[in-house]
N, C-alpha and C positions, 0 to 999 in steps of 0.2 A: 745230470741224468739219474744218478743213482738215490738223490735226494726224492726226483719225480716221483720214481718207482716206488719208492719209499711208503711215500703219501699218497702213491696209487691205491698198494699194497693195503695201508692202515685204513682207507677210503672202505675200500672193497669188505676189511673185517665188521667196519662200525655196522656196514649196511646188512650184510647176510646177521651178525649179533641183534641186530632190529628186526628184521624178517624172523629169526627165531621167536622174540619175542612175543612180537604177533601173532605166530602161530599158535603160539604156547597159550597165546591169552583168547583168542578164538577158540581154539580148544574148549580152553574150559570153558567159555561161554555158552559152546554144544551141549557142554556135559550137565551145567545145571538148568539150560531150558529142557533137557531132557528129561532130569530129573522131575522137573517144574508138572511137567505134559504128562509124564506118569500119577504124578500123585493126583493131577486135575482128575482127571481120567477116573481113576479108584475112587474118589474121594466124592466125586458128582455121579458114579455108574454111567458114564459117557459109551456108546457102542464104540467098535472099532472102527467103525465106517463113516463114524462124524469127526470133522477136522478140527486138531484144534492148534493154532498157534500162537507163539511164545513171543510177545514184542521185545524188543530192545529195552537195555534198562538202562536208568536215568537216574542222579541223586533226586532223591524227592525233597522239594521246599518245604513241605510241610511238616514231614514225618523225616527228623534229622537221626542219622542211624538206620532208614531204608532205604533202598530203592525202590523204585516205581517201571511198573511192568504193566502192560496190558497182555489179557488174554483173549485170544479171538475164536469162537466156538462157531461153527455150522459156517454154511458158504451162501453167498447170491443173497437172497430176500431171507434168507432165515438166518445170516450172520449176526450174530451179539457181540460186541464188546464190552471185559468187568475189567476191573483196574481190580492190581493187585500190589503188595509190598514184598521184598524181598529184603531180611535183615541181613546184615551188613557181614555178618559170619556165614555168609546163605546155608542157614539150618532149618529155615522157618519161613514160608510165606505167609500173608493174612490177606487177606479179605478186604475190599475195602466197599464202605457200604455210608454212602455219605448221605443225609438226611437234613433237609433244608431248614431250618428253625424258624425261618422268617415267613415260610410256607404252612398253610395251613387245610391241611388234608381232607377233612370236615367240611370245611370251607368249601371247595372248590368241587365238592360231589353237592353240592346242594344248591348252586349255580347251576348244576347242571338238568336241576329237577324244575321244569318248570307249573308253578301252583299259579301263577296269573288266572283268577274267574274262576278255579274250583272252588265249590261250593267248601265250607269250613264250619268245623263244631268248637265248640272251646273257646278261647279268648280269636277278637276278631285279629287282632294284629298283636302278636308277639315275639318275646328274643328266642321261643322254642316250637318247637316247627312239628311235629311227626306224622310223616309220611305214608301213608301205607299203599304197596301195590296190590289191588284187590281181583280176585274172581267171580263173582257175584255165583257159579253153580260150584266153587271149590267148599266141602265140606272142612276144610281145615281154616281155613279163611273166615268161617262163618264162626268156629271156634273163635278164632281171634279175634272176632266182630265181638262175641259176646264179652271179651276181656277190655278189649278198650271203650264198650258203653255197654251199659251205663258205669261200670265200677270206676274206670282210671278216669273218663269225663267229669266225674262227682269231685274226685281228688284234685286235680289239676287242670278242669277245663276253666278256671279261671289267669290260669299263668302259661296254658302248650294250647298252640293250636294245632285241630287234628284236621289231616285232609288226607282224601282216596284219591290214587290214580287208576287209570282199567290198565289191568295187565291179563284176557282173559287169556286161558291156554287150549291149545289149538285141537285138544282131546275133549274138551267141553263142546259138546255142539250148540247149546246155547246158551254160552258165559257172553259171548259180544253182540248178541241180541237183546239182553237184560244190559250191557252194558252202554247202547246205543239207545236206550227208554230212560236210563236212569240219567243221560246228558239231554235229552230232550225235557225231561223236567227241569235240569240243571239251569238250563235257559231261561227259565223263567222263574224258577223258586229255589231257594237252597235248601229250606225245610222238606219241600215235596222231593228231592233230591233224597235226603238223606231217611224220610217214610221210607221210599220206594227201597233204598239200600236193605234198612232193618227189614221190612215185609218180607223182600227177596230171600234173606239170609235162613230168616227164621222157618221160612215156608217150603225149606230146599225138596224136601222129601215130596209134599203133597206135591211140587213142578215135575219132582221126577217120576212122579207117579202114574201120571197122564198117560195116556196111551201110547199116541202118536208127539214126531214131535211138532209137527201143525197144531196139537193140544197145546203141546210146555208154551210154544210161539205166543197163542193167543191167549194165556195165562199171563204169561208175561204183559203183555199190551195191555190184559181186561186190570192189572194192579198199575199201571202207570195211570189208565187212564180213569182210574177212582182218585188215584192222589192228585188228580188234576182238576178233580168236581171237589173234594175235599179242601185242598189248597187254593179255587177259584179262580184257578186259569184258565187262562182262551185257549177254548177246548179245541177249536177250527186248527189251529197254530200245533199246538199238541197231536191232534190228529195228524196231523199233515208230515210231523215229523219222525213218528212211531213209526207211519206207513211208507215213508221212506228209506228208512233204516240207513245214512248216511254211517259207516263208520271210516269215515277220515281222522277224526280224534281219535276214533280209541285205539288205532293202529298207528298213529304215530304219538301215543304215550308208550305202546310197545315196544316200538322201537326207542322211546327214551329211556327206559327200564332194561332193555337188552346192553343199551350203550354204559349201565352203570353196573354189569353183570347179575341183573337179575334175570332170574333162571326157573322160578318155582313162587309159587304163593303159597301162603302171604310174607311176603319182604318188606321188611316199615326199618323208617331211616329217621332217626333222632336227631335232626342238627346233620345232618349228613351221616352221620353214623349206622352204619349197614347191623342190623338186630337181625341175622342168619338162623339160618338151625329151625326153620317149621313156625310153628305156633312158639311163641314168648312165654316162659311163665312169669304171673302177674309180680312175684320178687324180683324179678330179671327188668321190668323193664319199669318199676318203679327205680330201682338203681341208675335205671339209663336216665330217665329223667329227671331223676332226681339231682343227677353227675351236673346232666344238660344245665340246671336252673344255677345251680352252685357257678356255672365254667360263664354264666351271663350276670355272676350279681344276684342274682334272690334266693333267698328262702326255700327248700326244699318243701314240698307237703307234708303236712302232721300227718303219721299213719292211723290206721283205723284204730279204736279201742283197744280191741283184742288181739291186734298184730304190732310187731316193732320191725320199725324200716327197715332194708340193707344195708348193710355197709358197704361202704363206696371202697 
């Protein structure tokens, strides 16, 4: 019996010495997601009233010498989870920001652009693409029109093809009536497409000038429907289309434009590559194109005479 008690006795210490343990190691467990949640907190300016919490941590496979932590920010439909490391002395968390190399970024915004049957200037089919989301009554737009033709079409419209999508904005009262004229051309001519854009661009003032805008309206129709005696298309068809005003296209290019966070005109996309920030200066976006031709195999454009390229 006194053997039993014994090893009752030594039972009972191993166990409460484990339960110590535990606790002691829970403990600190508390202490540095604590610490973890403070520094998130500081460190992102997080209010007090957005949740944030601490996962469990794990040896990381990849990163030998951390642990691996998720942090859980916001609650319901607006919860995130970032993964995070924690080194092994937990003095230092980092970031973890993993970037796919086999994915290709560019790539897969320009999948999502679709240019099937827009009209095209430049080379008919090439490895460089430029985009541009246009307004046909935006004054900054028509800047931009004057940059890429005729000057960058003389440079590169043997090796970039250039194509407009309508993105008019919803303060224009008539950018999607100019741009529902310039697709009824579209339908039948590319050239009379792209007259009607130049005409448009160039002529913004004398449209805005008109009194009424039943004026701008039939200004707009009286230049579609010269590019269409001009270009020799069936005029009946043309008619029928202007006086329609069908815009099914040009509100679901908007919404393709919305879907790739364009927000303002004019937005041109190089091979996918989003060219931000207004009107382009004409260095800026020879560099872009210039980048574009290099990243497919060819030859960059010789610069003008009196200018020398950017540097990439």
């Amino acid at each position: 019996m006194k053997v039993l008690s014994r090893l009752l006795i030594l039972s009972s210490l191993v166990l409460l010495s484990l339960i110590g343990l535990d606790c002691a190691s829970q403990t600190k467990t508390n202490d540095i997601a604590a610490k973890i949640e403070r520094q998130i907190r500081a460190n992102y300016k997080l209010p007090p009233e957005v949740p944030v919490a601490i996962g469990p941590l794990s040896p990381s496979p990849e990163w030998p010498g951390f642990d691996a932590f998720t942090v859980t920010i916001g609650e319901g439909e607006r919860k995130q989870d970032f993964p995070f490391l924690l080194a092994k002395d937990q003095k230092s968390i980092v970031r973890v920001n993993r970037i796919d190399l086999s994915d290709d970024p560019y790539g897969d915004v320009m999948k999502k652009i679709d240019v099937r049957g827009r009209p095209v200037r430049g080379a008919k089919q090439s490895k460089v693409v430029l985009v541009a989301y246009d307004d046909l009554q935006c004054p900054y737009c028509t800047m931009m029109h004057q940059i890429l033709f005729p000057e960058l079409l003389k440079e590169y419209g043997d090796r970039v093809t250039f194509v407009y999508k309508d993105f008019p904005i919803p303060s224009h009262p008539w950018a999607i009536h100019a741009a529902v004229d310039a697709n009824c051309l579209a339908a039948q001519n590319s050239d009379a497409y792209w007259n009607f854009v130049d005409s448009v661009h160039a002529s913004q003032q004398e449209i805005n000038a008109k009194g009424t805008q039943e004026l701008r309206l039939a200004e707009l129709d009286r230049i579609a429907m010269q590019q269409g005696t001009d270009h020799k298309l069936d005029a009946a068809s043309l008619q029928a289309c202007v006086k329609t005003q069908n815009d099914t296209a040009v509100k679901a290019s908007v919404r393709e434009g919305e879907s790739l966070g364009v927000d303002s005109t004019p937005t041109l996309f190089i091979n996918g590559q989003e060219m931000s920030g207004g009107v382009a200066p004409l260095p800026r976006l020879r560099a872009a194109l210039d980048r574009a031709l290099k990243n497919t195999g060819q030859v960059a454009a010789q610069p003008p005479a009196n200018q020398t390229s950017p540097k990439n």
